[in-house]
N, C-alpha and C positions, 0 to 999 in steps of 0.2 A: 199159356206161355211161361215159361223158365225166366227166372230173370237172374243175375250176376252178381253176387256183393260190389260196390261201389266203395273208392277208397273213404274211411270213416265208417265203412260197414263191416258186417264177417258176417260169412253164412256157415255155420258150427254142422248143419246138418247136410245132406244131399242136396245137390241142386234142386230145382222143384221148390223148397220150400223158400221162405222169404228170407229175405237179409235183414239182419238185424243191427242199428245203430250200435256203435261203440259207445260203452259208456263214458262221461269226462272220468280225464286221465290216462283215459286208453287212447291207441291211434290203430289204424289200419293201413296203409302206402299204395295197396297196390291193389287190383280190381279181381275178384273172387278170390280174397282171403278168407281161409277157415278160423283164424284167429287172431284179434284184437292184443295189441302191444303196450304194454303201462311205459308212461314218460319215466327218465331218470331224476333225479334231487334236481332243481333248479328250472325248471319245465314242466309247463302243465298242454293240457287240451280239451276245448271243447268237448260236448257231445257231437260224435258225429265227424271228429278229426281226421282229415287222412295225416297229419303228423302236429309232433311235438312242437311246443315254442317257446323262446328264453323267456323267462319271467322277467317284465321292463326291467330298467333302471327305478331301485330304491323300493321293489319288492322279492320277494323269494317265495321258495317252496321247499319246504325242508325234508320233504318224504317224498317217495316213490309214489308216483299214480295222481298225483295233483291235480285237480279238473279246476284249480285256480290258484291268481299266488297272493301272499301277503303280504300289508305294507308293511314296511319296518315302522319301526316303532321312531318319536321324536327322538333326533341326535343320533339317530343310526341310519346306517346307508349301505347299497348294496347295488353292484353295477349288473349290466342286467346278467341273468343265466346264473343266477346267486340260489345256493341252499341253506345260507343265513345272511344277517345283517351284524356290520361291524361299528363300534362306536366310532364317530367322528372322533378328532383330532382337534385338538384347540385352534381358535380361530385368532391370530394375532392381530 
């Protein structure tokens, strides 16, 4: 039996052979895709993503292709879908 890339798959080759997981950072949307899509700054993805997702509130992803984000650092912050974190602001 033939099977169909699945979204979060790509099948690079002929149908026939198998679908292969996207790896994190990359996404796929739609069902027999021949090629896996990298997230943009601020967005990362599972293995296995059919798409991208904002990095919460108070982390980031500073590069392309990010299969996870990072916290900011103490006294910085970053709303979600951020490619840095910014220093807070005095607290009066």
């Amino acid at each position: 039996t033939c099977t169909a890339a699945l979204p979060g798959e790509h099948q690079p080759e002929p149908v026939g052979v198998a679908p292969v997981n996207c790896s994190a950072g990359w996404f796929s949307a739609t069902n027999a895709s021949r090629y896996c899509f990298g997230c943009q700054r601020g967005f990362f993805a599972p293995i296995r993503s059919p798409a991208c997702l904002p990095c919460p509130n108070g982390t980031f992803a500073e590069r392309h292709v990010s299969g996870a984000c990072a916290p900011c650092p103490v006294n910085y912050a970053a709303p979600p879908g951020s490619s840095s974190c910014t220093p807070c602001g005095p607290i009066y």
